[in-house]
N, C-alpha and C positions, 0 to 999 in steps of 0.2 A: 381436898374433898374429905369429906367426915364421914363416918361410921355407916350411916343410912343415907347418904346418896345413892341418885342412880345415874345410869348415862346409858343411853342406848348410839346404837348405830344402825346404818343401811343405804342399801341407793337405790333408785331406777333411771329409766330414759325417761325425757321429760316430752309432753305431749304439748308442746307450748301452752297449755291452760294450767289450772291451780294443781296441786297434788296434795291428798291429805293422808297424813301418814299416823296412825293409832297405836298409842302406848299405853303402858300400865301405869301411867302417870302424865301428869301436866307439867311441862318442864319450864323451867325459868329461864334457859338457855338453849340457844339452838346458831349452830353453825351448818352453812351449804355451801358447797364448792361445787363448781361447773368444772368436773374435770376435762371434757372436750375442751371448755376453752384454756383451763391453766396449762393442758400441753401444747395446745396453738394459741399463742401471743397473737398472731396472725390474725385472730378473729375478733378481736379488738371489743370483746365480750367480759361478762361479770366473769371474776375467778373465784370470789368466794365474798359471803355475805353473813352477817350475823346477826341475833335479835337477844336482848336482854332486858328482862322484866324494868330491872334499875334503872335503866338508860331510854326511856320511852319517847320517843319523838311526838306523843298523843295521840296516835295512829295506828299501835303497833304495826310500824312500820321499821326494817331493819334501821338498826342503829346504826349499820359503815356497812356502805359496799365499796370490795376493792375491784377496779377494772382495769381491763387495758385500753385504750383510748388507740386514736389511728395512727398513731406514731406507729411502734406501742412504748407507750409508757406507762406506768403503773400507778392509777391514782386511788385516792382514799375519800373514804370519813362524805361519801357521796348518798344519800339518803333517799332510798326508793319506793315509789307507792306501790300498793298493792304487792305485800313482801311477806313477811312471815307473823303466824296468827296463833296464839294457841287456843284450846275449846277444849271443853267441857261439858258434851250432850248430856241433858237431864231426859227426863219422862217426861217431855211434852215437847208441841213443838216448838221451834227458837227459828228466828226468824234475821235475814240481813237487814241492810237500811233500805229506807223505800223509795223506790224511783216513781217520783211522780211529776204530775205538770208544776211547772214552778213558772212559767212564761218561756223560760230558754229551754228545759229540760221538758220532752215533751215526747207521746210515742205512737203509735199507731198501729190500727189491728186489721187486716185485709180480710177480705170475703176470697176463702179459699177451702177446699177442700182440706188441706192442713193451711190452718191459719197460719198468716206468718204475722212477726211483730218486729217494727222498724222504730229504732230509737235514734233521738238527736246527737246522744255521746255513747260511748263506750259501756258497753252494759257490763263488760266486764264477767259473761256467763259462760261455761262450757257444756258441751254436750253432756246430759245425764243431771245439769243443777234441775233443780223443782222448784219451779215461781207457784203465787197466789195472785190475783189481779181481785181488787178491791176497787168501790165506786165507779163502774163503766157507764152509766148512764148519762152519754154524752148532752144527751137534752130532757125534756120531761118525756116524749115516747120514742125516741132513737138512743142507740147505743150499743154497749155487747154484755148485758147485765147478767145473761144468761151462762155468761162464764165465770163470774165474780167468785170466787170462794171457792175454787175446786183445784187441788194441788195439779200441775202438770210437767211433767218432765220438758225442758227444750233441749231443742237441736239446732246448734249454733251455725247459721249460715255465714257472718260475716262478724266484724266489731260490732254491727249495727243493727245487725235483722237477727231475730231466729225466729224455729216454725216450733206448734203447740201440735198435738194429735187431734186435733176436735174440727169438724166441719161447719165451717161459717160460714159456706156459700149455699146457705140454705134460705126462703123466706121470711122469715122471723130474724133476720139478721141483718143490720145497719154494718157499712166499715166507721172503723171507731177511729177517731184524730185527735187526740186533745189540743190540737195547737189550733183547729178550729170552733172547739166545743166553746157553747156559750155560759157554762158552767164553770171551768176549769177544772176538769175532774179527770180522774183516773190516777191509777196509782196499780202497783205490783211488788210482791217483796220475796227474796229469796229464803226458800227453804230450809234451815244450814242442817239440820240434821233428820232428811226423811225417812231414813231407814231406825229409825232409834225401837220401832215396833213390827216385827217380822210374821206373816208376809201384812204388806200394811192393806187397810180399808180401800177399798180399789174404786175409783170412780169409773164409771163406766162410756166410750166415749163412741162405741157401735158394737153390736153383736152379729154375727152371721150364722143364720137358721138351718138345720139340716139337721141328719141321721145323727151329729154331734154339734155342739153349741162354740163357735169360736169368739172369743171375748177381746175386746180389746180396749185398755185402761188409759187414761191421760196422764198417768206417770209408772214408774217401773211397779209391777204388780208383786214382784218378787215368791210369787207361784214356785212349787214343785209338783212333779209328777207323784199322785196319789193325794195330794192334799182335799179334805173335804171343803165344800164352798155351799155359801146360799146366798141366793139373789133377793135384795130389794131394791124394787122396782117399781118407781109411783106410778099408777093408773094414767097419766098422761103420756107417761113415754112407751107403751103399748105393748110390750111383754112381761106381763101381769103371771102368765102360766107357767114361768121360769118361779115366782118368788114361792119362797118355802111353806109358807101359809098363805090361804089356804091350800087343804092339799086333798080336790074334790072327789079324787079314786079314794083315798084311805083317810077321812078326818080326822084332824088330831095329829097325823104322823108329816114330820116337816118331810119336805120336798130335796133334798142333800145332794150336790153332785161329786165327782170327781175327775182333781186333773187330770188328762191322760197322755197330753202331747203340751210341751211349753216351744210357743213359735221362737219369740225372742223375749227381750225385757218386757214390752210392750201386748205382747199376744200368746193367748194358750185356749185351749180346747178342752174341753166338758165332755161329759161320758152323756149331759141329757139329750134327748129325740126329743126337737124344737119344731118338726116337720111341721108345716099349718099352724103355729102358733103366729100370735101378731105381730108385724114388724116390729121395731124398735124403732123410737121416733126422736131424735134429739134437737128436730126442729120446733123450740120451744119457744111463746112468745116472751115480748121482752120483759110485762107488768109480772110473770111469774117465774121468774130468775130468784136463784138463791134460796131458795126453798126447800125443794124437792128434786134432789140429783138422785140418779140412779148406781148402784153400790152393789159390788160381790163381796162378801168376805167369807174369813174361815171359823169353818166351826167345830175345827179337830175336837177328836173329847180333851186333853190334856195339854197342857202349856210346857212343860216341865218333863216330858219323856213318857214314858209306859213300855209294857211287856214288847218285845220286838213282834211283830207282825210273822204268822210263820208262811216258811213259804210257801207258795202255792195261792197264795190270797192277791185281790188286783192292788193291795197299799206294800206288796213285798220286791223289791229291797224296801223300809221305812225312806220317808223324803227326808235330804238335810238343806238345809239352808244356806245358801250360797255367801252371806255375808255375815263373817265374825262367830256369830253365834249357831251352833247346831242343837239340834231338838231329838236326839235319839239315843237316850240314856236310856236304860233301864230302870225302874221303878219296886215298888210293892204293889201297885196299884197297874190293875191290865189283866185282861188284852184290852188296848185302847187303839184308836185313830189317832196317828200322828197329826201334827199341821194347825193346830191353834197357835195362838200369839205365843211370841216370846219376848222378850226386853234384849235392846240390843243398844244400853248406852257406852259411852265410849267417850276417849280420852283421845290427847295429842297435840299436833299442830298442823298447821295449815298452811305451804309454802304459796303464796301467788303469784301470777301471772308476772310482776313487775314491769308496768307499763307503762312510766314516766319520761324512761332517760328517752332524750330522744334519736340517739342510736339505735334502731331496734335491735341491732344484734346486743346491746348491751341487757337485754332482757334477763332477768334472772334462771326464766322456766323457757329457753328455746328448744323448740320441736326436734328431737331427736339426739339432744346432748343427754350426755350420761353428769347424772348429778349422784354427791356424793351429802349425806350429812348424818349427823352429831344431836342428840338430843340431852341435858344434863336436867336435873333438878336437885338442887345442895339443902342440905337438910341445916346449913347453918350458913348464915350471911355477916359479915362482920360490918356494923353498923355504920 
């Protein structure tokens, strides 16, 4: 190891889905050890796995998993899908590869109150990824087009199924199949870095009206308490008196609310009185999909920090951001509103699922084992 290397370390318990672990570098090397299993042989499980930029199987996939097989005995040089990935989020979004109808590969969207979506192979997603679903118009007037293009968090019910937040058991909505569609259409791609801009553009997937405004977004909102927000809201989906212009008591002056209660990922509350405003209508037909979604965002005055908030004010303690990046530096510039964007790229790698062996306990990331690992990057390679 030379001059400017690095090497980090660390571990957690492994949630049987992927885990992504963020450093101050992209490393050329990465080693993981299942320490539950290297002290029980007994579980006839991966003991330790490695990935090297030099050694690429075309997949970045690990280069040699050692396991114990049912004996036990201790095999090598075993090469596992879905294994270790390294990334590099930029300023925009990046996307996985895309699951779509191919004749065998093929998926389906139900009329449900939370949609669910049932794929023919292993979708390979965990609770909290963020799909896009592209081309839903199963025919020329049926389909589910109306969801085309709007990031949504799932929530993984099975290898096969998961559910989206959005209500498609509404009339303006077909169940979508592409293994019957006469088109061969549909398609979805995973989101790989959605939080790269905090809190992100929030699509909006139902609101509930009253003394205060409860929001609730089709992927994690990433809201804090005191953050300022404005709604827009097209004319079709029917709360119009939520959006910040126009603003018919005081013209000219926008319409601003603030968080004041965050439910979960998914839901938070508005300081606005919606009393008697119009429903909100997401039962959209199908010819005007992908259009005109409905959208909260923020509109803190500053990106970049300002004077702390003093107390006694409803933005005090200031809000921080619950992922990587915090927004509550002090400035020259203030008194300001926390809760505008901020950039939240990032580095690392990305351990998977490892889903090939057919052992499953030989899985790299099993539910509840304590994994250990090693990240390097060498500032010099000997050719």
């Amino acid at each position: 190891m030379a001059e400017y290397s690095r090497i980090a370390k660390g571990n957690f318990t492994a949630t049987s889905g992927s885990k992504t672990v963020v450093l101050p570098f992209v490393p050329d090397y990465v080693e993981v050890f299942n320490y539950t299993n290297f002290k029980t042989p007994a579980n006839h499980g991966v003991v330790r796995a490695y990935w090297d930029n030099r050694l690429l199987d075309g997949n970045n996939n690990p280069t040699m998993i050692e396991l114990f097989n049912a004996t036990p005995v201790l095999t090598t040089d075993v090469i596992e899908t879905s294994g270790i990935t390294p990334f590099q989020g930029a300023l925009s979004l990046q996307y996985g590869p895309i699951y779509q109808h191919t004749g065998t590969t093929d998926f389906s969207i139900s009329k449900a109150a939370s949609a669910v979506v049932t794929t023919t192979t292993n979708h390979l997603l965990n609770t909290g990824d963020v799909v896009i679903f592209s081309n839903l118009a199963q025919t020329s007037t049926t389909g589910m087009n109306q969801i085309a293009g709007i990031p949504f968090m799932v929530t993984t019910l099975s290898p096969t199924t998961f559910s989206i937040n959005w209500n498609t058991n509404q009339t303006n909505y077909t169940a979508f199949n592409t293994a019957t569609s006469t088109n061969n259409v549909g398609s979805y791609k995973k989101v790989l870095y959605p939080d790269l801009y905090l809190p992100n553009d929030n699509f909006i997937s139902a609101l509930t009206l009253g003394a205060t405004t409860t929001v609730s977004t089709t992927a994690q909102h990433q809201m804090q308490v005191g953050q300022e927000v404005a709604f827009r809201i097209p004319a079709a989906w029917g709360t119009i008196q939520l959006n910040s212009l126009p603003n018919l008591i005081i013209p000219g002056s926008p319409i601003y609310g603030y968080v004041v209660s965050v439910t979960d990922v998914q839901n938070y509350v508005v300081n606005i009185n919606s009393t008697g405003y119009t429903a909100f209508n997401s039962n959209q037909p199908f010819a005007s999909s992908g259009r005109t979604f409905s959208q909260v965002v923020a509109v803190g005055d500053v990106n970049s920090g300002g004077e702390l908030i003093s107390n006694g004010s409803q933005l005090y303690p200031p809000p921080k951001f619950s992922v990587v990046t915090y927004n509550d530096n002090n400035t020259i510039n203030g008194p300001a509103i926390k809760g505008s964007f901020v950039t939240n790229t990032r580095q690392g790698f990305v351990i998977g699922p490892g889903a090939a062996n057919t052992d499953t306990a030989a899985q790299i990331m099993v539910s509840t084992n304590v994994i250990y690992w090693r990240a390097f990057l060498s500032d010099y390679a000997n050719p």
